[in-house]
C-alpha positions in Angstrom: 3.4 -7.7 -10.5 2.9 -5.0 -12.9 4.7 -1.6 -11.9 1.9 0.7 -10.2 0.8 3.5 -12.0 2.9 6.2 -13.2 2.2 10.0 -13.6 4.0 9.5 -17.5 3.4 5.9 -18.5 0.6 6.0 -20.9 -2.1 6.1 -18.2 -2.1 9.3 -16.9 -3.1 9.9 -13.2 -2.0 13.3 -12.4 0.9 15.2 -10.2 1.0 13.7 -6.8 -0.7 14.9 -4.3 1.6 16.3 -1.4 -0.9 17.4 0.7 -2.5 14.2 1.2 0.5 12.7 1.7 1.9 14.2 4.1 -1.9 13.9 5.9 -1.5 10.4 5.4 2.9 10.3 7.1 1.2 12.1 10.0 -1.5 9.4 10.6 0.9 6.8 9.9 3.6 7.9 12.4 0.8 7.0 15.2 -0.1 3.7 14.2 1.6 1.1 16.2 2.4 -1.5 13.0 4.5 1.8 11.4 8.2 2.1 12.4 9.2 4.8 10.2 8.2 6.6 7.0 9.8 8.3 4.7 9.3 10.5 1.5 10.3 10.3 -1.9 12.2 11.9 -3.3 12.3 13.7 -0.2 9.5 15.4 2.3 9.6 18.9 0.5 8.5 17.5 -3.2 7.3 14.0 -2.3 6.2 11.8 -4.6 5.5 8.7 -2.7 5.0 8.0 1.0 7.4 4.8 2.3 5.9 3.1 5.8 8.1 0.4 7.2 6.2 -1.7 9.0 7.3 -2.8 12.4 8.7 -6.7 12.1 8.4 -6.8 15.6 4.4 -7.7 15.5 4.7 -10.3 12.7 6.0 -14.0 13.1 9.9 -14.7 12.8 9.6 -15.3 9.2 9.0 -11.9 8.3 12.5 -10.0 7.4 11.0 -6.7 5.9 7.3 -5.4 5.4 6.6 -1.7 4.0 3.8 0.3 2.1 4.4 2.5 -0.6 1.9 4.9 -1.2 1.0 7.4 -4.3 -1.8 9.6 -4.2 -2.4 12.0 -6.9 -4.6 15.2 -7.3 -7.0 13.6 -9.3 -8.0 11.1 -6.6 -6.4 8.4 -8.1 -3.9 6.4 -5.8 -1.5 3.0 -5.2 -0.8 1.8 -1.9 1.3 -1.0 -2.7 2.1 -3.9 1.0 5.2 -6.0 0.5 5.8 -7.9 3.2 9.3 -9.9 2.5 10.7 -13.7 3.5 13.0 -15.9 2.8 14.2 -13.4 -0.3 10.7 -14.1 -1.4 7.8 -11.6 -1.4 4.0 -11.6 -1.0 2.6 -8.6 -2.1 -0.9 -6.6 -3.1 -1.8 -3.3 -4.4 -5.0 -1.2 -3.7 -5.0 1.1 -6.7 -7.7 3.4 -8.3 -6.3 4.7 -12.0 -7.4 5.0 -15.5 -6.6 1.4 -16.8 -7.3 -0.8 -19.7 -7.4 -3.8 -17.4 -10.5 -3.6 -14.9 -12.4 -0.7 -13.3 -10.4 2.3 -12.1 -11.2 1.2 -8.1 -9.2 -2.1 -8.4 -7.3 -4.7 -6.3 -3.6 -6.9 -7.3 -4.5 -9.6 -5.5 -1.8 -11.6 -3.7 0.9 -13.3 -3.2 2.7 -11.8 -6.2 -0.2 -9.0 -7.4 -0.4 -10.9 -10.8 -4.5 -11.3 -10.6 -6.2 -8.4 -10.8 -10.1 -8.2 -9.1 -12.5 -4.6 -9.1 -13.4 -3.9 -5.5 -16.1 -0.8 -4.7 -15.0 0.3 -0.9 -17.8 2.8 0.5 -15.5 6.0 0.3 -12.0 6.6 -1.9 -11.4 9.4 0.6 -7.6 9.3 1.8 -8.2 8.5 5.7 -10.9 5.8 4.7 -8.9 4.2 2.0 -5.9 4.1 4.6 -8.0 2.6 7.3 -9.3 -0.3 4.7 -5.3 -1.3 4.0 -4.2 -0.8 7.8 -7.0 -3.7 8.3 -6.1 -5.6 5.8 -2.2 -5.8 7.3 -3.8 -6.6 10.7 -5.8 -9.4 9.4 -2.5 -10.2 7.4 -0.6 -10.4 10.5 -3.1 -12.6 12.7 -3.1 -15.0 9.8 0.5 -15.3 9.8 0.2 -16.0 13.9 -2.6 -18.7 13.5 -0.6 -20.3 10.7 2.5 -20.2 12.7 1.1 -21.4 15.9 -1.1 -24.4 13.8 2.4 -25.4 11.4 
């Protein structure tokens, strides 16, 4: 998958935005898939926003599942799900980022986050864009379930 993007590598999407980040730890910390977040570099200059997911709700498979999330003051953002097995990963990335790629609202589809699709969602604000990834996990999750329970 190529790297999310970066505030200095050649597509420029701003400083982060800490404000919105710590809006969206404090949401996070309530939702019962999160076990823990965390801030990087740490929670008085973050950069990034770190969610473990709680292994507990997915099948046996799972080892490790996490979000890592940039938002920027520009609007711009990544929200970047790996979800871990086996040593292997599956992973996607909802970004929205000057690119020379696709439109600036865009999609790395999985299971690696190779293919790359434009997606319009209704509202890029922070809560909604959260909200549209948090369902996205949940579907995730049943989908592992069925799979499980039909294998």
């Amino acid at each position: 998958m190529s790297p999310p993007p970066t505030e200095n590598g050649g597509e420029t999407t701003g400083p982060p935005d800490r404000q919105t980040l710590r809006l969206l730890e404090r949401i996070l910390t309530d939702e019962p898939t999160v076990a823990a977040t965390e801030f990087t570099p740490d929670s008085y200059e973050p950069r990034s926003l770190r969610a473990l997911l709680d292994t507990g709700r997915y099948p046996s498979m799972v080892d490790a599942a996490r979000l890592d999330i940039r938002w920027f003051t520009t609007g711009d953002f990544s929200i970047h799900y790996i979800e871990t097995h086996d040593s292997k990963s599956w992973e996607c990335r909802w970004d929205r980022h000057p690119n020379s790629h696709n439109d600036r609202l865009h999609f790395h589809q999985p299971p690696d986050g190779n293919d790359v699709a434009d997606i319009s969602l209704e509202s890029v604000h922070p809560l909604d864009v959260l909200s549209t990834v948090l369902a996205a996990i949940e579907q995730r999750i049943t989908r592992q379930w069925k799979a499980q329970s039909q294998g």
